[in-house]
N, C-alpha and C positions, 0 to 999 in steps of 0.2 A: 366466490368470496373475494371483497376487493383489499387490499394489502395494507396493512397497520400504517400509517403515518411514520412508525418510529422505523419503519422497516426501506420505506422512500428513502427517511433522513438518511439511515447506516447508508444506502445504495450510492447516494448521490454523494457523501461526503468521501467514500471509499474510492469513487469513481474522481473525484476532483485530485485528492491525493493519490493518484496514481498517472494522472495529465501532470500534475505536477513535477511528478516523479521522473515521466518520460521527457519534460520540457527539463528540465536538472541536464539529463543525461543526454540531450541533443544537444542542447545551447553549450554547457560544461565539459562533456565527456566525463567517463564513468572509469575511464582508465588510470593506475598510477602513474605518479609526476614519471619514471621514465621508462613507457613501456616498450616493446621490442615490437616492430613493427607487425609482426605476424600477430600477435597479439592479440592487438587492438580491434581489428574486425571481425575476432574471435569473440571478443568481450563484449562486443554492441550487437552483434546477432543473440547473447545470450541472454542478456538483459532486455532487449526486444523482444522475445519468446518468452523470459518471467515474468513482466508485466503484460502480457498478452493472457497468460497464464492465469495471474493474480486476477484478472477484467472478469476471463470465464468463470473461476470462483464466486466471485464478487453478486455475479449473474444468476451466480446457480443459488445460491442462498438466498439471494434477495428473490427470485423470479422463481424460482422450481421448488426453494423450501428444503434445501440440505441444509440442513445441522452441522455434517461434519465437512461440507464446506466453507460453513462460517467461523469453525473451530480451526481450519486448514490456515485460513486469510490473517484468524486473529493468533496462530502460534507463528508464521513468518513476518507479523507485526511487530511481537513480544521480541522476536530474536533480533530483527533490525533496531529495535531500540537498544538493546543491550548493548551489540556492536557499535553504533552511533556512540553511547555514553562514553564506551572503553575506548573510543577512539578521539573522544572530545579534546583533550590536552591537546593533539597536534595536530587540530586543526584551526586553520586561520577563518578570523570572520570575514564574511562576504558574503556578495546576494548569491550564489551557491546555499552556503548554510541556511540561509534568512530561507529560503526557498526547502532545505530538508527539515525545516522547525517547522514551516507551516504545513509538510505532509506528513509529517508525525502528530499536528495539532488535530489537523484535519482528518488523519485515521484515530486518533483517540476518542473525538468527540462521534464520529460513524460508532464505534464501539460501545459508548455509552449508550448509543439508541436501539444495538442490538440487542443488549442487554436489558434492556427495558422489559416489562410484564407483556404487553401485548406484543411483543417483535419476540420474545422468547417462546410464547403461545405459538407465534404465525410459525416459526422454524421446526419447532415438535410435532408437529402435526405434520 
């Protein structure tokens, strides 16, 4: 069986928004303004591991047809938006931001295609 169109779209846009995500946290750092030095390469190994994470997911939904892998991807989506909102006040704009808007646009609109009738089909089965 060859895989829904809408199911590509989700893979490929989920996968963009997550290079995005890792290029954010190479170019930027992912660390508060002043972390303690032990810290720091505590916090980029760990982020490096959840976006590795989040890829397997991404993989396993799209490519193997877990469900409750794509429910996994889209409740750590739902919560980073949250976070992001409640934290919007105090943050400054720059290409940082400009760069977590478009991997938020970019996982929403992945989303909208899982959701879809034949990507909803392809995942239940």
């Amino acid at each position: 069986m060859t895989v829904p169109n809408n199911v590509l779209r989700f893979e490929a846009l989920l996968y963009l928004s997550l290079l995005l995500d890792a290029l954010t946290a190479a170019l930027f750092g992912i660390a508060p303004d002043n972390p303690t030095a032990a810290a720091s390469p505590a916090l980029n190994l760990f982020t490096a591991i959840f976006i590795g994470a989040l890829v397997f997911l991404v993989w396993l939904a799209a490519r193997r047809r877990k469900n409750w892998a794509c429910w996994t991807v889209f409740g750590f989506f739902a919560l980073s938006v949250i976070l992001w909102m409640a934290s919007f006040g105090e943050m400054t704009f720059g290409v940082k931001t400009v760069f977590e808007i478009l991997s938020i646009v970019f996982s929403a609109a992945g989303f909208y295609f899982a959701f879809m009738p034949d990507a909803r089909r392809w995942f239940r089965s």
